[in-house]
N, CA, C and O of each residue as an XYZ file, in Angstrom:
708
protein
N      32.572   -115.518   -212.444
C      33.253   -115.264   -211.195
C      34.240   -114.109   -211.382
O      34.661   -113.887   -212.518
N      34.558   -113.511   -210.561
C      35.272   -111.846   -210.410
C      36.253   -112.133   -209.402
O      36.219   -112.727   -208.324
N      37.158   -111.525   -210.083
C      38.756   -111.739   -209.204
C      38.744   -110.061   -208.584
O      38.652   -109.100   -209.349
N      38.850   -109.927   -207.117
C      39.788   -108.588   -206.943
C      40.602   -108.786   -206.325
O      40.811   -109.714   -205.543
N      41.578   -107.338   -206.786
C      42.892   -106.946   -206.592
C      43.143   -105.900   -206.001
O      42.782   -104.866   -206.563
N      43.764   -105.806   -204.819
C      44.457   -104.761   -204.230
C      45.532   -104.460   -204.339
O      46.281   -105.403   -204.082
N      46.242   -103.184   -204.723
C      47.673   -103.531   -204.974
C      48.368   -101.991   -204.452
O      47.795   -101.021   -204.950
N      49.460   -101.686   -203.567
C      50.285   -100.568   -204.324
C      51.484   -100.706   -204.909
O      52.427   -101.437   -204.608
N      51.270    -99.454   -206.307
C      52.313   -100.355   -207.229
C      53.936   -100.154   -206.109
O      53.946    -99.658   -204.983
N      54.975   -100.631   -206.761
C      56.161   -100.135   -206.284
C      57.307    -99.696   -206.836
O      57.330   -100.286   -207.916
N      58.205    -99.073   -206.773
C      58.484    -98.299   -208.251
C      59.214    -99.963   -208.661
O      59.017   -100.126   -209.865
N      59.823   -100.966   -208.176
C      60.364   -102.091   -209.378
C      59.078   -102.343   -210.235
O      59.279   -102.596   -211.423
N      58.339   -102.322   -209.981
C      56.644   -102.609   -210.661
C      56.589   -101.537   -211.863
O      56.270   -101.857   -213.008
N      56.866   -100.497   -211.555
C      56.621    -99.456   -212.383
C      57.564    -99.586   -213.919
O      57.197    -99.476   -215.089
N      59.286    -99.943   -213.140
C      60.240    -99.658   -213.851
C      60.173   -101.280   -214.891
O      60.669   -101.323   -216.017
N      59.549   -102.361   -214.305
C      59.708   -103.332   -214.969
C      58.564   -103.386   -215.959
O      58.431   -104.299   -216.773
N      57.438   -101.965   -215.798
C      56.166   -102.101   -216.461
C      57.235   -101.080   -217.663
O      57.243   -101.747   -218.697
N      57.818   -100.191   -217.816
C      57.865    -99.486   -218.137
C      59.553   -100.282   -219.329
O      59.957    -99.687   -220.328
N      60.193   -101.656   -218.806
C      60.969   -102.084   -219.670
C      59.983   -102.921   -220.342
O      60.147   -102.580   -221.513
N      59.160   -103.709   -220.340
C      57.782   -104.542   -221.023
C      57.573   -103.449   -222.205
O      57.803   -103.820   -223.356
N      57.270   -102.501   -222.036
C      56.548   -101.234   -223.094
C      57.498   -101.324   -223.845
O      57.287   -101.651   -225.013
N      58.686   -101.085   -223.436
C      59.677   -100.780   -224.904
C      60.066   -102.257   -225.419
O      60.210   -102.333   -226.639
N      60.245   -103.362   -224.733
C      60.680   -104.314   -225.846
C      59.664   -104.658   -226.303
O      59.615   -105.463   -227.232
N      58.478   -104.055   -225.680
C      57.245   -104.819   -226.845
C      57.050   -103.699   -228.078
O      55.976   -103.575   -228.667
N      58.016   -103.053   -228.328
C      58.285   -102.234   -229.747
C      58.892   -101.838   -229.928
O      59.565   -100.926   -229.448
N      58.858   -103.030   -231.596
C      60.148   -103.378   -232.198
C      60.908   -102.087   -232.664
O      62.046   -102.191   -233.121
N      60.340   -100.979   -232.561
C      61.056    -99.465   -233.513
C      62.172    -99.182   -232.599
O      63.350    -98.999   -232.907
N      61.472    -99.167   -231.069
C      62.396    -98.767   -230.008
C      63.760    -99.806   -229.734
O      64.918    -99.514   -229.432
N      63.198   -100.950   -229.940
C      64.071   -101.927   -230.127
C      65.582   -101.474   -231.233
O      66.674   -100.939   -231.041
N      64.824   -102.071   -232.437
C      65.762   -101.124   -233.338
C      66.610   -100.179   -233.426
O      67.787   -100.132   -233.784
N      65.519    -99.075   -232.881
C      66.106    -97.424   -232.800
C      67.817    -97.961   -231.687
O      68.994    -97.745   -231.976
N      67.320    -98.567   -230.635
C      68.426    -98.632   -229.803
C      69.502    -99.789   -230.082
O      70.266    -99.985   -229.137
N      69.666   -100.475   -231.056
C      70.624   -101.095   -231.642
C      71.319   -100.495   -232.264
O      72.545   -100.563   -232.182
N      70.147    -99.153   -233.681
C      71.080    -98.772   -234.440
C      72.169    -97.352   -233.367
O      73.342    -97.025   -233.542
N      71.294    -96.899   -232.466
C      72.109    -95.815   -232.062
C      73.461    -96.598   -231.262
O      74.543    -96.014   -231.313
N      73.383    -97.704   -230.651
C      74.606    -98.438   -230.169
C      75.840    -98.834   -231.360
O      77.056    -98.928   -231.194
N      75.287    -98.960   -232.193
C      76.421    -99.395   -233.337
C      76.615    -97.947   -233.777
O      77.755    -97.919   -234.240
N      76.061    -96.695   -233.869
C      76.639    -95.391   -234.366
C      77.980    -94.790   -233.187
O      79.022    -94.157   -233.352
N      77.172    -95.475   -231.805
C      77.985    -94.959   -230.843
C      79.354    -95.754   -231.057
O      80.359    -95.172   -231.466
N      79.340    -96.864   -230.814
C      80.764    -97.555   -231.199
C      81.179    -97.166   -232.408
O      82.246    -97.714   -232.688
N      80.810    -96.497   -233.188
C      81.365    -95.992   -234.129
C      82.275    -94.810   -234.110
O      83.456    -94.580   -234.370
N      80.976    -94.003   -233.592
C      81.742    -92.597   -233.161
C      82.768    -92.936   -231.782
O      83.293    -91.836   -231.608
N      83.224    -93.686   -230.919
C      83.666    -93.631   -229.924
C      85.141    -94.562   -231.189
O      86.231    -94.003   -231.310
N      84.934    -95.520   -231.723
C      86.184    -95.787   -232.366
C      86.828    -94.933   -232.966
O      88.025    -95.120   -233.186
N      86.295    -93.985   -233.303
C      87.067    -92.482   -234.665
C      87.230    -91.470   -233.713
O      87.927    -90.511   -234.046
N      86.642    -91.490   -232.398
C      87.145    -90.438   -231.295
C      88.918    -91.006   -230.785
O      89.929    -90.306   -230.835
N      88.818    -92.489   -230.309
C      89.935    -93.368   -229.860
C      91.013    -93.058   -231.015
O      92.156    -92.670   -230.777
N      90.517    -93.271   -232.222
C      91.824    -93.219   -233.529
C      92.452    -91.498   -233.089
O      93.504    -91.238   -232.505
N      91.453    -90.576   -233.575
C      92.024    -89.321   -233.118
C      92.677    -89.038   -231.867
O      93.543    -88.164   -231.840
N      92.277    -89.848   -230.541
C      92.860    -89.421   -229.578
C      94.777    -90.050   -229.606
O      95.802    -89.634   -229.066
N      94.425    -91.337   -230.635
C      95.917    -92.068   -230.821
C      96.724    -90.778   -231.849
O      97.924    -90.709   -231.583
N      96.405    -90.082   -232.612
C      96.857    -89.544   -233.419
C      96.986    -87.968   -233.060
O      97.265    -87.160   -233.945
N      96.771    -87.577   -231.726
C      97.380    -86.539   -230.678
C      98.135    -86.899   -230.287
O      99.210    -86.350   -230.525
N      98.094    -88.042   -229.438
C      99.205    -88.392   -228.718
C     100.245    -88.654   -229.644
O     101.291    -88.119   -229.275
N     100.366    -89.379   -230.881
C     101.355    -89.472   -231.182
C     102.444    -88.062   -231.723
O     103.671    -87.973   -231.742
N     101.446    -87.168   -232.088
C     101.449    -85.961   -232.646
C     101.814    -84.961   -231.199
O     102.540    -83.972   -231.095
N     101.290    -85.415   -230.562
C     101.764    -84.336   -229.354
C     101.065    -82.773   -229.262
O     101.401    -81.714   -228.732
N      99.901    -83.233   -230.082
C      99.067    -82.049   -229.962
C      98.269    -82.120   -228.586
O      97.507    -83.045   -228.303
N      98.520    -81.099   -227.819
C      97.519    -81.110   -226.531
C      96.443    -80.611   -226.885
O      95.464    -81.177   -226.398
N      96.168    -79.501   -227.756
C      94.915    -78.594   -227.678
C      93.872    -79.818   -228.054
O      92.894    -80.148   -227.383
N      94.483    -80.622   -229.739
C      93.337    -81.393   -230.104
C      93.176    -82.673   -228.918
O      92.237    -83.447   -228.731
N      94.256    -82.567   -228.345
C      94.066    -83.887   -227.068
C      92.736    -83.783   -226.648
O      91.746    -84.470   -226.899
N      93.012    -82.200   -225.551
C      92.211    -81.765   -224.745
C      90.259    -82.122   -225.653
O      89.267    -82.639   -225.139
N      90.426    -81.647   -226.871
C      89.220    -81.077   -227.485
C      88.384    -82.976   -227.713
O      87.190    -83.273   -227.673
N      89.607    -83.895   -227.937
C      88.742    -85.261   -228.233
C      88.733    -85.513   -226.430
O      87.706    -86.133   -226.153
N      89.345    -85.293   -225.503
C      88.928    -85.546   -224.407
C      87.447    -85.184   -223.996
O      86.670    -85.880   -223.342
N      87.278    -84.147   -224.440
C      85.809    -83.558   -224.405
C      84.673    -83.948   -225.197
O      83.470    -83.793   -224.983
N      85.282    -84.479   -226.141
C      84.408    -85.235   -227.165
C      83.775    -86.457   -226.711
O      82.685    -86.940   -227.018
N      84.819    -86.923   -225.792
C      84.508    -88.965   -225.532
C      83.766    -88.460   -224.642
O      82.550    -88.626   -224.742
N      84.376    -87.628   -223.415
C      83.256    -87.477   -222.282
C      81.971    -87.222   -223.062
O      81.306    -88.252   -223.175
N      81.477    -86.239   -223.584
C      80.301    -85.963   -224.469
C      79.280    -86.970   -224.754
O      78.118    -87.164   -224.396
N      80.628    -87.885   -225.988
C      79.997    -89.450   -226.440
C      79.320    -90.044   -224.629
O      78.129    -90.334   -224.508
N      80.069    -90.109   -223.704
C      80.275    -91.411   -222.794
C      78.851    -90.618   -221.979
O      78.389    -91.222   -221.012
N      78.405    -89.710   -222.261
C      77.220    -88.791   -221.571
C      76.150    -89.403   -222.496
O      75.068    -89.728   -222.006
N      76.458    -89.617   -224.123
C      75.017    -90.041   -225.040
C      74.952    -91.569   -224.380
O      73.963    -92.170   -223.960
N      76.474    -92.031   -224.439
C      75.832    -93.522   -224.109
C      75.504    -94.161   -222.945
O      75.410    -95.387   -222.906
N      75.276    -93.298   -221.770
C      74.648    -93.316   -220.708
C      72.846    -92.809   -220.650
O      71.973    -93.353   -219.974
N      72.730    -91.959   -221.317
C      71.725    -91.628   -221.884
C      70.580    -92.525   -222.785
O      69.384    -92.751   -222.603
N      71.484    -92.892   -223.775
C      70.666    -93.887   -224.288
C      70.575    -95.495   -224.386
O      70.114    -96.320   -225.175
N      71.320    -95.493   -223.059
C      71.186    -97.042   -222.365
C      69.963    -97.082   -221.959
O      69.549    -96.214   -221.191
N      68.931    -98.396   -222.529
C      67.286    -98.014   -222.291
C      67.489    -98.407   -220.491
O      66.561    -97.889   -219.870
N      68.523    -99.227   -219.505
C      68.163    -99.448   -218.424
C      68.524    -98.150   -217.567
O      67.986    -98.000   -216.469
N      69.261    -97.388   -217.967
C      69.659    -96.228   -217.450
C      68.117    -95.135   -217.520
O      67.548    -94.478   -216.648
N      67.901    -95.302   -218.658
C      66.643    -94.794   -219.076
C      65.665    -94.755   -218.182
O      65.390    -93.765   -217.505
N      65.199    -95.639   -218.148
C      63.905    -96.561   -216.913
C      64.372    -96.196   -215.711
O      63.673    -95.482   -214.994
N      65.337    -96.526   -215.396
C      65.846    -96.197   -213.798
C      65.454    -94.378   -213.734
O      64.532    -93.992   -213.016
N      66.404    -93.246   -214.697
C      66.535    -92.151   -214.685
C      64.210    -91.723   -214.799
O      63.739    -90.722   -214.259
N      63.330    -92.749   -215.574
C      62.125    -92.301   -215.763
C      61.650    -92.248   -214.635
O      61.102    -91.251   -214.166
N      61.878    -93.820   -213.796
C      61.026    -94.402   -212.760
C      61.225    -93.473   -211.581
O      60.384    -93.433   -210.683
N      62.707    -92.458   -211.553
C      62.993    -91.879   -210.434
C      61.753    -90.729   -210.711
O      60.871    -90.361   -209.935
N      61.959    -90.415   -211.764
C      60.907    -89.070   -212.321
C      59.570    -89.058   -212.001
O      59.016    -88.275   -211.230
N      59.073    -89.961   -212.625
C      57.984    -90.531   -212.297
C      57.629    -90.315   -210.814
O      56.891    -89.397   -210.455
N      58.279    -91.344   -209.831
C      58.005    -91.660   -208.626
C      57.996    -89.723   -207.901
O      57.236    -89.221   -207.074
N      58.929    -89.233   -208.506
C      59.200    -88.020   -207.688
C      57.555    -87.007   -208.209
O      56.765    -86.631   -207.343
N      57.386    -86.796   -209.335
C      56.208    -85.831   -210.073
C      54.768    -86.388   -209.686
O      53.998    -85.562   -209.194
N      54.267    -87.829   -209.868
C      53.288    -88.411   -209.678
C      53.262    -89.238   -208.380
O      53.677    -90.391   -208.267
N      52.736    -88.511   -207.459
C      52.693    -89.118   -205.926
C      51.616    -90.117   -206.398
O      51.587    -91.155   -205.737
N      50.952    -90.044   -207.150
C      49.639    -90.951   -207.219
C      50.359    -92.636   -207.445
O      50.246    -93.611   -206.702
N      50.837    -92.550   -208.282
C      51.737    -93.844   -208.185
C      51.423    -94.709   -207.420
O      50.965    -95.810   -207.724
N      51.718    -94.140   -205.960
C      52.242    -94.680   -204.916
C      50.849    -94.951   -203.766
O      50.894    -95.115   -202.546
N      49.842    -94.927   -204.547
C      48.404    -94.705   -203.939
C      47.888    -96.369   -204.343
O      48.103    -97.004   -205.375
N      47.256    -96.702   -203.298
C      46.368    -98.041   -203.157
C      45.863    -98.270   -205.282
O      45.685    -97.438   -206.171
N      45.838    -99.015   -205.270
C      45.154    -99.440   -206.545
C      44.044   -100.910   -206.445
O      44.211   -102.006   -205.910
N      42.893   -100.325   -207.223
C      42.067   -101.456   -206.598
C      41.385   -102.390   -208.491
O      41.327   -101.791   -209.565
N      41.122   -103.414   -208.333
C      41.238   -103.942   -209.983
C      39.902   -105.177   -209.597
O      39.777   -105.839   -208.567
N      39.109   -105.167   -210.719
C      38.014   -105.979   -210.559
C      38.171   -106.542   -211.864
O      38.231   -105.856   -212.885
N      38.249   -108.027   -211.825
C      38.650   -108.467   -213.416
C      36.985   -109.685   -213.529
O      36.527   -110.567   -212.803
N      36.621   -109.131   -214.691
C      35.548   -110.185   -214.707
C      35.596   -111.051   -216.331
O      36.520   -110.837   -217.115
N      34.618   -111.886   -216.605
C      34.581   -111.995   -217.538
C      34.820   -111.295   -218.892
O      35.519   -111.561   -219.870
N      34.097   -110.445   -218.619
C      33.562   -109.068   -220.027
C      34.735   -108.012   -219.866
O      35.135   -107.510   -220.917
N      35.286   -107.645   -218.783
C      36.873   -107.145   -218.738
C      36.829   -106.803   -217.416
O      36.135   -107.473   -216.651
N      37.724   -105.475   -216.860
C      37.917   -105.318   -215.983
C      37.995   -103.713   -215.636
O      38.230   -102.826   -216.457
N      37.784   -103.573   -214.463
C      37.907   -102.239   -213.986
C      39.023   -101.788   -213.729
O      39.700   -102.816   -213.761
N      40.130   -100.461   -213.346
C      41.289   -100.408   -212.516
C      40.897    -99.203   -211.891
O      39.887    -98.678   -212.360
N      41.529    -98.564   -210.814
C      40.549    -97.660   -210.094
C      41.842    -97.204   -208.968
O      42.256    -97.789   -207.966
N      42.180    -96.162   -209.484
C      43.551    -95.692   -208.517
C      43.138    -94.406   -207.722
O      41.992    -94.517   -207.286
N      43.730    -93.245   -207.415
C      43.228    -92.055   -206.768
C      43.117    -90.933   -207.809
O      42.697    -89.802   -207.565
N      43.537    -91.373   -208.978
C      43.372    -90.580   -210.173
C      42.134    -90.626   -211.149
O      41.466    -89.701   -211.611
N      42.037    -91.982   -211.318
C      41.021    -92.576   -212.676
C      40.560    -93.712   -212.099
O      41.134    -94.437   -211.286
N      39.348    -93.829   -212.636
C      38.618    -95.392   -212.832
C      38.147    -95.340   -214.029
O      37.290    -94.610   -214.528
N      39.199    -96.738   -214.735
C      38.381    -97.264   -216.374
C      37.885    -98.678   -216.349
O      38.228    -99.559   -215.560
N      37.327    -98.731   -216.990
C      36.455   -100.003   -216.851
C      36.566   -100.189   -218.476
O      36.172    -99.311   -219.244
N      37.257   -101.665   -219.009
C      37.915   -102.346   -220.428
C      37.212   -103.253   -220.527
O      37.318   -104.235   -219.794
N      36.624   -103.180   -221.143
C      36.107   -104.473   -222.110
C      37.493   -105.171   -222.785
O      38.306   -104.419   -223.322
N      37.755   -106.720   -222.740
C      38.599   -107.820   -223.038
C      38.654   -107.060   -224.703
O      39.771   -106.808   -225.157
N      37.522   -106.760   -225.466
C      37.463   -106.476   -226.436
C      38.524   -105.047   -227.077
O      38.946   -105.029   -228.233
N      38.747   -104.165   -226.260
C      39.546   -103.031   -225.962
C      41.225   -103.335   -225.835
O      42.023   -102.432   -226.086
N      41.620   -104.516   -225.475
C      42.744   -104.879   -224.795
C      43.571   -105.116   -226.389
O      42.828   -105.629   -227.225
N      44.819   -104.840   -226.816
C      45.289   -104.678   -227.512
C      46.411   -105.834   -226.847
O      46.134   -106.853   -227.480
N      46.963   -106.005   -226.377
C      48.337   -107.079   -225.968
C      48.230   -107.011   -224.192
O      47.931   -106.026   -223.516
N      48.579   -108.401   -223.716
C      48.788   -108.538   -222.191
C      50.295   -109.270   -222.733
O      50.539   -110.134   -223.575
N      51.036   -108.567   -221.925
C      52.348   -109.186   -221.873
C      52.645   -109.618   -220.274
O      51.819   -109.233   -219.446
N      53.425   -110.152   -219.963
C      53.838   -110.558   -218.431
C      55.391   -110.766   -218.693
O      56.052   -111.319   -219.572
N      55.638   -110.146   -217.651
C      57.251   -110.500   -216.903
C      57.212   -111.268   -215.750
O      56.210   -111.879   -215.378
N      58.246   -111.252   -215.195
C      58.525   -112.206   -214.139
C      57.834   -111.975   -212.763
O      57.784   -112.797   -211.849
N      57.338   -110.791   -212.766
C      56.933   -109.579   -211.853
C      55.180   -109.147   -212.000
O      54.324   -108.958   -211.135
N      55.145   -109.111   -213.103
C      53.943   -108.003   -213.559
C      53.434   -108.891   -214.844
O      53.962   -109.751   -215.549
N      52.101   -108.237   -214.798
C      51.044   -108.096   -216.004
C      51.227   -106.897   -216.814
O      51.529   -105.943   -216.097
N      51.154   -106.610   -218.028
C      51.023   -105.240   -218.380
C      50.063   -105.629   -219.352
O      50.145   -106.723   -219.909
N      48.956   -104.629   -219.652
C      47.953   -104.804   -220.121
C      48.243   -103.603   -220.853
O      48.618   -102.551   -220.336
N      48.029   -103.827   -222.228
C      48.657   -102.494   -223.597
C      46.952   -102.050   -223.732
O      46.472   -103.170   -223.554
N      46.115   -101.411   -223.872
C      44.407   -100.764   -224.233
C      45.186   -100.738   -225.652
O      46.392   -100.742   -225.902
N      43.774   -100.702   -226.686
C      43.945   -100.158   -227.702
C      44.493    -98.813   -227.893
O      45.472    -98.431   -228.533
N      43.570    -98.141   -227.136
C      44.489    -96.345   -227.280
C      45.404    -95.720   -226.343
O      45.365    -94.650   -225.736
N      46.433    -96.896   -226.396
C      47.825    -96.946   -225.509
C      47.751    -96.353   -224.344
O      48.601    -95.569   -223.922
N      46.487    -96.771   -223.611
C      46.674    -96.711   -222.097
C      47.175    -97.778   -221.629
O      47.140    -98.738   -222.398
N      47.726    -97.973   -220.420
C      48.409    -99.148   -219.793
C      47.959    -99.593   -218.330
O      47.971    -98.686   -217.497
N      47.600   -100.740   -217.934
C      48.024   -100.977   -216.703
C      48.864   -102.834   -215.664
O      48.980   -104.054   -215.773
N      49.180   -101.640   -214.775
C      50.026   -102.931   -214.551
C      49.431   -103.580   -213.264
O      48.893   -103.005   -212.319
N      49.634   -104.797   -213.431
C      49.299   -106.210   -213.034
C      50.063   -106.582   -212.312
O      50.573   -107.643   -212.672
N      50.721   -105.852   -210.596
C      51.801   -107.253   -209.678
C      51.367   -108.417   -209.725
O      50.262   -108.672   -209.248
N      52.156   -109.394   -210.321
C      52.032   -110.985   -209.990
C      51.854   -111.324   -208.711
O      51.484   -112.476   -208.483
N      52.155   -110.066   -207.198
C      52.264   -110.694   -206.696
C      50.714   -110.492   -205.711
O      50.737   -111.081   -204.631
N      49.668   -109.856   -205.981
C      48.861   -109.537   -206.234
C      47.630   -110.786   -206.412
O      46.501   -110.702   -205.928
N      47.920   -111.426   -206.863
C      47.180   -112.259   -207.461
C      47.156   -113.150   -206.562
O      48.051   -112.872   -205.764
N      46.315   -114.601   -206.076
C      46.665   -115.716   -205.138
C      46.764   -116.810   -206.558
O      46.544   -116.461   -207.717
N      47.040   -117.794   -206.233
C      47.378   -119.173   -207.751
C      46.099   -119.164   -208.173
O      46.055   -118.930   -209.381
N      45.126   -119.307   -207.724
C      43.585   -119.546   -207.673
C      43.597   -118.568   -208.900
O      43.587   -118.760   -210.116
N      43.625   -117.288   -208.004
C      43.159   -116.297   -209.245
C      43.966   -116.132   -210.464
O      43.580   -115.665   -211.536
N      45.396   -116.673   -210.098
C      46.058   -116.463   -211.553
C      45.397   -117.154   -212.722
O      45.154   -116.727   -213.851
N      45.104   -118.664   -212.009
C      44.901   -119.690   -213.229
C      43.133   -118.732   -213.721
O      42.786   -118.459   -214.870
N      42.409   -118.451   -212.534
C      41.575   -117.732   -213.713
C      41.427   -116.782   -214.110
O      40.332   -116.527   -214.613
N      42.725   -115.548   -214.066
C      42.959   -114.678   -214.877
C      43.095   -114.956   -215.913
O      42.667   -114.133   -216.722
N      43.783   -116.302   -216.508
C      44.971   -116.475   -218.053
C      43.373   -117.302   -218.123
O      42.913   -117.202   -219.261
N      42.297   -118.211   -217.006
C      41.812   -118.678   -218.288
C      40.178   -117.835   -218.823
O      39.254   -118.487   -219.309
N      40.123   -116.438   -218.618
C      39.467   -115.286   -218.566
C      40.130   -114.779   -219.956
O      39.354   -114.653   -220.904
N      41.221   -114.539   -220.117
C      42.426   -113.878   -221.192
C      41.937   -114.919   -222.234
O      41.368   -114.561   -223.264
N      42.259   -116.655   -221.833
C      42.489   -117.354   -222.978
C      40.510   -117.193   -223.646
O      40.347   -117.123   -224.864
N      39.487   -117.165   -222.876
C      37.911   -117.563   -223.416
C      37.670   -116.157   -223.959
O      36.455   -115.997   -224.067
N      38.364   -115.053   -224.352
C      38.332   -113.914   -224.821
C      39.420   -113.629   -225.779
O      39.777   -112.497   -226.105
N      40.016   -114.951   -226.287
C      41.060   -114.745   -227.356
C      42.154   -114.228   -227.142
O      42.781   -114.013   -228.179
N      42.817   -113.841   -225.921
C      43.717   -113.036   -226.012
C      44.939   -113.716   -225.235
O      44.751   -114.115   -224.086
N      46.340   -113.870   -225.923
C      47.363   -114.594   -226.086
C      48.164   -113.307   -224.897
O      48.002   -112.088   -224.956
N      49.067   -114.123   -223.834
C      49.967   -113.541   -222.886
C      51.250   -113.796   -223.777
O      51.653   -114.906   -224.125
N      51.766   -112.689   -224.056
C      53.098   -112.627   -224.462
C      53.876   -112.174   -223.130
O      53.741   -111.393   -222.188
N      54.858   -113.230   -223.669
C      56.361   -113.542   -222.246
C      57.160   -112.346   -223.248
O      57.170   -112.169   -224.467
N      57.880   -111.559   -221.972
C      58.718   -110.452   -221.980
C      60.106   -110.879   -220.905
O      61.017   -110.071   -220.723
């Protein structure tokens, strides 16, 4: 039996497909812990210097760590991953009108089709590298890091239960995000 799907994505769809991708890797994960603990680092030795103008009564170096924190307070806006996503999803939505185009999805046994105004691929279950789900969405990882996303809301109960039990008779485990 064959489930279809009509969907257009919407950019929360996009932006919540697009936070799924990064916590489902662990480097990015990482990467953005260690740069948060460098930043509180550098923002504590900016604060000491700015105490040690003022007490000093140097304006020039005032002025120069004033420029510094703003600087810092620009990286750590930057590399806030939700700032991130928001600042992509706007990008995204603005460069790729396709986005925003009907999407049509045929899920069968043996895998599934997705079929937007850009591409139609057709996946074999065998191809599928990780299905993760959020609260929102499916995201389906391909082996050669293509992606697509799955609105939950998309789906009727009927078809959910035999989406996951399509996923489960093809081995493949839904990781919660």
């Amino acid at each position: 039996m064959a489930i279809s799907l009509e969907f257009t994505l919407k950019r929360q769809d996009f932006e919540e497909s697009l936070m799924i991708y990064t916590q489902s890797k662990p480097y990015l994960r990482y990467l953005g812990i260690l740069l948060t603990y460098i930043l509180l680092i550098l923002f504590g030795f900016l604060a000491f210097l700015k105490v040690y103008a003022l007490i000093n009564n140097d304006i020039y170096f005032l002025k120069r760590v004033d420029q510094s924190l703003l600087i810092s307070a620009g990286f750590v806006l930057f590399c806030n991953l939700r700032v991130w996503h928001k600042a992509m999803t706007w990008f995204m939505w603005k460069v790729a009108p396709f986005l925003k185009e009907p999407v049509f999805v045929q899920i069968e046994d043996s895998g599934f089709s997705y079929k937007n105004a850009v591409m139609k691929s057709e996946i074999e279950w065998s191809a599928v590298q990780q299905v993760l789900e959020s609260n929102q969405v499916f995201f389906i990882l391909h082996k050669l890091k293509a992606s697509y996303t799955l609105p939950k809301r998309s789906f009727t109960p009927e078809d959910m239960n035999e989406f996951k039990q399509i996923l489960a008779a093809n081995t493949i485990q839904i990781e919660r995000k």
